[in-house]
C-alpha positions, 0 to 999 in steps of 0.5 A: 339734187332737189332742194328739201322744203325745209331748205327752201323755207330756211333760205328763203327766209334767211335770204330775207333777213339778211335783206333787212326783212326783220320779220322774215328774220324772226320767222326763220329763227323760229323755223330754225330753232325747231329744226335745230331741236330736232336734229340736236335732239335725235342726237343728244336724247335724254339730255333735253336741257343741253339740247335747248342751251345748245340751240341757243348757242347755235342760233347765237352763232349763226347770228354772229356769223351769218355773214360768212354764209355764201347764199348759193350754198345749202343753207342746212349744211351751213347750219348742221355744220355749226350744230355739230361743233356746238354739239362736239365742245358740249360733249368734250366740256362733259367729258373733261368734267366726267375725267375728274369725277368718279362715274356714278355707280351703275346700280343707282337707279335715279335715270328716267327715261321720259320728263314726267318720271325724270321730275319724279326723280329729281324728288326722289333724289332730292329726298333721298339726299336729305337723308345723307349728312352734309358731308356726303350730299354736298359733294354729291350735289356740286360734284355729280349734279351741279357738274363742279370739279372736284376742286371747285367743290372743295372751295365751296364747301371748304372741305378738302378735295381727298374729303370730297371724293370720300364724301362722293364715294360713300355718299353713293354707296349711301344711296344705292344701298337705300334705293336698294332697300327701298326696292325690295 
């Protein structure tokens, strides 16, 4: 099986840096990381930040474990490899966080789908949870887009957690009965 270009690129220039090249060593994390954002990006679409942590985690990895590598072995599996256990603790640290929350209402319409309307969004957003009192838009803010539990909510703010799963909930009903007044 012949090797992809892009394989040949990467090894050769990890096979470099391993060698002490630390030009070759930069050129191939520079490499890497576009091809690591590719792949993590077709994998994770529409959550371009955690795409960019997890390529910086990644790159971290490989890095710390770059001596682990067997340099007659594809170079790309290796990485992919990592990639992929980045990429499952990201989505199990999410999940875990997302089974102590309340999901977000499925009519609040405040998803975009390309970087232009999601800052446009976050404006939105934003002003619409000015218009919410402090006990509705706090827990909104730390809980569901700050990514805390509901405990650590709780500590921040001083409220109780039974108060700031009502602030939550009502705080949601809010804003989905305002954006759908605003859009009729």
């Amino acid at each position: 099986m012949a090797k992809s270009e892009a394989e040949t690129v990467l090894h050769d220039l990890f096979v470099r840096g391993l060698d002490g090249d630390a030009q070759a060593y930069h050129a191939f994390l520079q490499k890497l990381s576009a091809h690591l954002r590719a792949f993590l990006g077709r994998r994770l679409f529409g959550w371009p930040d955690d795409v960019e942590d997890l390529v910086q985690e990644c790159l971290l990895a490989m890095h710390n474990q770059r001596h682990t590598y067997q340099i007659d072995q594809p170079l790309t599996a290796w990485v992919h490899a990592i990639a992929r256990y980045k990429m499952i603790d990201l989505l199990r640290s999410k999940a875990s966080r997302e089974a102590l929350n309340d999901p977000l209402d499925d009519e609040l319409a405040v998803f975009a789908e390309s970087a232009t309307e999601a800052s446009d969004a976050r404006r939105d957003l934003a002003g619409l949870l000015d218009t919410l009192p402090d006990r509705h838009r706090l827990p909104i803010v730390h809980v569901k887009l700050e990514g805390l539990s509901v405990a650590e909510a709780a500590r921040k703010t001083g409220m109780s957690e039974s108060a700031i799963k009502v602030g939550i909930h009502r705080g949601l009903k809010a804003l989905a009965l305002k954006i759908k007044e605003s859009s009729s």
